[in-house]
C-alpha positions, 0 to 999 in steps of 0.5 A: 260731386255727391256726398256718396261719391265723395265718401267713396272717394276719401275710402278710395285714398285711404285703402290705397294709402297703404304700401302693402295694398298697393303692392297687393293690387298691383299684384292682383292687376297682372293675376288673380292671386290666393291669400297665400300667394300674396303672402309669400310674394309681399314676406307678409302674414296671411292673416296680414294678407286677409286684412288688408284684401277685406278692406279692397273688398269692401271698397269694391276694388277687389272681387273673390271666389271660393276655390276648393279651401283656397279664396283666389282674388282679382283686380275689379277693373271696372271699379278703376274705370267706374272710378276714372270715368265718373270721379277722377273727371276735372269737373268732379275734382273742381267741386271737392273746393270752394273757388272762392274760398280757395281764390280768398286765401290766395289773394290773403297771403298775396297780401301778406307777402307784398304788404306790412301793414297799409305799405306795399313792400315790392312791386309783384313779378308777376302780373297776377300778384300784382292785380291783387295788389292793384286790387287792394290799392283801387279799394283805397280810392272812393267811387263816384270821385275824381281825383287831380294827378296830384291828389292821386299821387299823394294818396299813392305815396301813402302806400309806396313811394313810387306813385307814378308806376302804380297811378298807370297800373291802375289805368291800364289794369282799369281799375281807374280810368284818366281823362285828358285834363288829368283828372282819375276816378275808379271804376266799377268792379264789373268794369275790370 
């Protein structure tokens, strides 16, 4: 998303982050309305009224013409549609964040949940906080070594004391690999 389209759109929310407005707009979406059409209709002040069609107006959400001594506002529903086509896409909303900063704090506050300190306090429910758990564990074991069974399970049971489940979730989330002579080593990260 542009820095146009994105300024655009915090514009958007703020002008409709008003009750009033939105009464006023969808008034204005079943007719065209006066000021002192709408004034009567939301028990508001004119002047209140005027304000707040300024700010639609300035946004593009609302069109006006002059009628005699009366101004009559409508909805600009191409202005929704433009909207609705052009930035309320998924694509468009996926840009307003980082993934990967967005993915880091997920996984940071995974962390702190399920650890205290180097410890893991439980085993994860579900299978996505448990791989950043797995994640986090892998990470304990250096590249390029193997590893007995046995060394294994003592390095495990530094961090929680059921080794046995973490060593065959390591294996089948393969972040490490097991030969037949029970012997470990990690893989690498493009592997998982």
């Amino acid at each position: 998303m542009s820095q146009d389209q994105f300024e655009t759109l915090l514009r958007f929310f703020k002008v409709l982050g008003n009750e009033s407005r939105l009464k006023i707009l969808g008034l204005l979406a079943n007719d065209e309305r006066s000021v002192g059409e709408l004034a009567v209709l939301l028990d508001l002040r004119e002047p209140t009224i005027s304000h707040h069609l300024a700010a639609m107006k300035e946004l593009g959400l609302v069109d006006v013409r002059a009628e005699g001594n009366n101004r009559i506002y409508w909805l600009n529903s191409q202005f929704l549609e433009g909207m609705s086509k052009d930035m309320f896409s998924q694509s468009n909303l996926a840009t307003l964040v980082d993934d990967e900063e967005t993915s880091t704090a997920w996984e940071d506050k995974v962390l702190r949940v399920y650890m205290d300190g180097n410890r893991i306090k439980q085993i994860p429910s579900k299978r996505k906080k448990e791989r950043v758990i797995l994640q986090w564990l892998a990470d304990q074991f250096e590249m390029d070594r193997q590893y007995y069974e046995l060394d294994l399970n003592e390095i495990i049971k530094q961090f929680h004391p059921d080794a046995a489940y973490w060593r065959r979730a390591l294996v089948v989330e393969q972040f490490m690999a097991r030969d037949n002579h029970n012997m470990y080593w990690r893989l690498p990260q493009s592997d998982v």
